[in-house]
N, C-alpha and C positions, 0 to 999 in steps of 0.2 A: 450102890449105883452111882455112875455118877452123871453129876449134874452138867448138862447145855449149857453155854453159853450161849443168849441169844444174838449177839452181836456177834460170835463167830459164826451162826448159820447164816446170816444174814451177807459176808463176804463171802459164803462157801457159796452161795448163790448168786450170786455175783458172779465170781466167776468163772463159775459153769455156764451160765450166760453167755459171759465174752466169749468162752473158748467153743462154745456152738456160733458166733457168729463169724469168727477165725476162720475156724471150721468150715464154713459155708461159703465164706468169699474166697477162701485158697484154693480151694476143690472142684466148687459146684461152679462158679464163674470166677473164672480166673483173668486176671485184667488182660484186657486186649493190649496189643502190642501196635505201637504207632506204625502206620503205612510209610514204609523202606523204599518202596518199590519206584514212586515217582525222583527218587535223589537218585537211585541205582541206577537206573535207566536213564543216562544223560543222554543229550544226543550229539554224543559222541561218537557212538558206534557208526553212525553210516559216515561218519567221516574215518574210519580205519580203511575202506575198500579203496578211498580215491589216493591216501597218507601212502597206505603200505602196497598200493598196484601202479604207483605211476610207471615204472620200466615198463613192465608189461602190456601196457597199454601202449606204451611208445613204439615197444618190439613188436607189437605185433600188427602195427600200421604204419612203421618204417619201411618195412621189406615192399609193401605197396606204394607207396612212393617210388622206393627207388626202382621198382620196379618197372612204375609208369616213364620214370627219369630214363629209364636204359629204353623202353620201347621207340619213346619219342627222339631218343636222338639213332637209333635204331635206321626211323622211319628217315631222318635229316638225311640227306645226301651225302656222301664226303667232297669237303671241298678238293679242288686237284692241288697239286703241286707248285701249279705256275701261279695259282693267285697269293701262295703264302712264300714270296722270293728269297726270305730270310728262312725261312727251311730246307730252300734245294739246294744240293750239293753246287756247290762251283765249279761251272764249267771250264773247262782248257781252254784259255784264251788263243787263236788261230793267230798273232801277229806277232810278228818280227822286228824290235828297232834296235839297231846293233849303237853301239853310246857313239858318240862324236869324236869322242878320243882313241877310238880303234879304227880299223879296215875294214869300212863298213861292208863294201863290195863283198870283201874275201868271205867273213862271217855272212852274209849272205849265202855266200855260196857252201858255207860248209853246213850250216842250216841247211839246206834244200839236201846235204847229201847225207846228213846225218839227222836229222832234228833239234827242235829248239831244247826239250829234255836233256839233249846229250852237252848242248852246248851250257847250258846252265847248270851242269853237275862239274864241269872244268876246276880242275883246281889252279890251275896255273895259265891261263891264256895266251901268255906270250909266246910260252913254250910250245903251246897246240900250235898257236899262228905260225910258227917257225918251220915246226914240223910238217905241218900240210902245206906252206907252199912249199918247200923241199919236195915232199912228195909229188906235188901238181908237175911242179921243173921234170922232174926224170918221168914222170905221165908224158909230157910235152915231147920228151924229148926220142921217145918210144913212139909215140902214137901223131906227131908232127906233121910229116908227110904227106901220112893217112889220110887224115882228117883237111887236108886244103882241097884235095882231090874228091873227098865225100861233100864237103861241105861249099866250098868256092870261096871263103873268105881267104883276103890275101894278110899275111903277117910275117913276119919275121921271125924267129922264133929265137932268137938272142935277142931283139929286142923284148917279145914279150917274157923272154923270163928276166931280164933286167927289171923290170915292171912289176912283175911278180912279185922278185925282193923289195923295194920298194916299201913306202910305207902305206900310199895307197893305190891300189893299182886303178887303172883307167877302167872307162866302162867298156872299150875296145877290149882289153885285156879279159876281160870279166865275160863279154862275150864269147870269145876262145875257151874259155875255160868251163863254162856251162856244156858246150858243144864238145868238150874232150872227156866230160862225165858223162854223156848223152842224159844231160836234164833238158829243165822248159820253163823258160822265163819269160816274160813282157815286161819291157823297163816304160814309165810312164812318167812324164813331166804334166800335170794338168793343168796348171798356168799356162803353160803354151800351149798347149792339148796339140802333143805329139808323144807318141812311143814307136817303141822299137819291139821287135819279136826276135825271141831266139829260140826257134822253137827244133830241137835235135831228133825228137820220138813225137809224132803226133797219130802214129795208129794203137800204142797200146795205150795202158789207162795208167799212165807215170804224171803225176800231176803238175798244174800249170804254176807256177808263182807269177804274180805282181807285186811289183817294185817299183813305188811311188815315191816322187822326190817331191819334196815338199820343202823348200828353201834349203838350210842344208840339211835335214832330217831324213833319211829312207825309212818304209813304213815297208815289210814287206806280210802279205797276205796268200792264202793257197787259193786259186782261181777256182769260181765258177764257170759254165758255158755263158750265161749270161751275163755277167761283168766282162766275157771276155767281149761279147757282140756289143754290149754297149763302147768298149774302148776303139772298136774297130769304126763302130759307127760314127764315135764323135770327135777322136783324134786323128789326126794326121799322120800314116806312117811311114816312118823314113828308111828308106832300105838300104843304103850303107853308111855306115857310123861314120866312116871316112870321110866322104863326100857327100853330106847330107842333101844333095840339091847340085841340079846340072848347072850348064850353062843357061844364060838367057835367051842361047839363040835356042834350044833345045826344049822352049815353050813358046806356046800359042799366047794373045792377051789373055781370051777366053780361058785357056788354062790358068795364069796365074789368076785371073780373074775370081774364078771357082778354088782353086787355092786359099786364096785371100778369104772368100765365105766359111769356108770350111776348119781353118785357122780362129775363125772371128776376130779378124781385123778389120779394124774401120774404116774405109774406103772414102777418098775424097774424090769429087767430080773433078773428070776426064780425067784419069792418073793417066802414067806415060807405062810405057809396057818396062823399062827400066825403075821406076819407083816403084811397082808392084812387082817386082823381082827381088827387090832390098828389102820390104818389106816382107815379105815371106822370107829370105833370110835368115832375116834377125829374127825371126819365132822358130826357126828349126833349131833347136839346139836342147839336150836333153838335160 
């Protein structure tokens, strides 16, 4: 048989001991696990919806804006044209000033029979000017006759084509030749507030020019009715270029008198019927 040792049974129980209480705390309660939950749950989550949805939120209260932006100017008026002048087309200026150094007369008159358009597409203007009074002379000299007998003015007709050639022709000249195109002109001095009419066609609708002398400057413009009623009303008009004014015995005082008003000349007490004769005069001239 053999023999215990009492000191090995006494470790053999031992541990059996430990390994029952191993045992019982591995199995039976096993150690709790520290709470995770408060570190995981940061709160960061409800900041992912504002982080990761900003467009969308913008996109989708954009379109209402600009929605409300197009109603409202929808609802604005448009403003017209004439209050925004740097927008509207530029209009065709209606006037005429032929330079100083040309025949202003003629260019007038080829203006009125062609337009300003034609006249400022020229490449050569000496050569035009050459060529329409050429052609004006052999009009004249065809249509001459005619036109004394239609019209009543008296001229020459080798003088005015003398005139013609010329570098600048007369305003007699210029007369004749409005009348042998059958146009319609008003010459107008407003400093002396006198003009002239040359009027060839006044039943169809062929339009009027005015032709302002302004020191040496012509200004020519296409008539209204009422520019023409004011020139009639407030100048004096001379009915032959020739002989702007009769004799003196061929007025009353009273006439020149009312001359004189109408002129706006200044009148000195008791004039003589001969000083208010010279004085109207010297304001006839165009």
């Amino acid at each position: 048989m053999h023999k215990v040792n009492p000191n090995q049974t006494s470790i053999n129980n031992a541990l059996t001991k430990l390994r029952e209480v191993m045992l019982y705390d591995t199995t039976v309660q096993p150690m709790p696990q520290k709470p995770m939950q408060p570190i995981l749950q940061k709160p960061m989550q409800p900041m992912q919806p504002t982080q990761m949805q900003p467009k969308p939120i913008q996109m989708q209260h954009q379109p209402q804006k600009l929605l409300k932006q197009s109603s409202k100017q929808s609802q604005k008026p448009e403003m017209p044209m004439q209050h925004h002048p740097e927008m509207q087309p530029k209009p065709a200026e209606n006037v005429f000033r032929p330079a100083l150094n040309q025949d202003p007369l003629f260019w007038c008159l080829y203006v009125m029979m062609n337009s300003t358009f034609k006249y400022e597409q020229l490449a050569n203007r000496f050569t035009a000017e050459q060529d329409g009074k050429r052609d004006q002379i052999i009009m004249l000299r065809e249509k001459g006759k005619a036109l004394k007998q239609t019209t009543g003015i008296k001229f020459a007709a080798s003088t005015i084509e003398g005139d013609i050639m010329s570098q600048r022709i007369s305003l007699h000249t210029f007369q004749v030749l409005v009348h042998l195109n059958s146009l319609n002109a008003v010459f107008v001095n407003p400093v002396n507030r006198v003009h002239a009419e040359f009027i060839s066609d006044a039943v169809s609708d062929k339009p009027v020019y005015i032709i302002e002398r302004t020191n040496k400057q012509l200004t020519m413009t296409s008539a209204t009715e009422t520019q023409l009623t004011s020139i009639r009303a407030t100048h004096y008009r001379i009915e032959n270029l020739q002989k702007p004014i009769k004799s003196a015995s061929s007025y009353t005082v009273a006439e020149l008198t009312e001359m004189c008003h109408q002129l706006k000349i200044q009148l000195k007490p008791k004039m003589k019927k001969q000083e208010l004769y010279d004085s109207v005069s010297k304001q006839l001239i165009l």
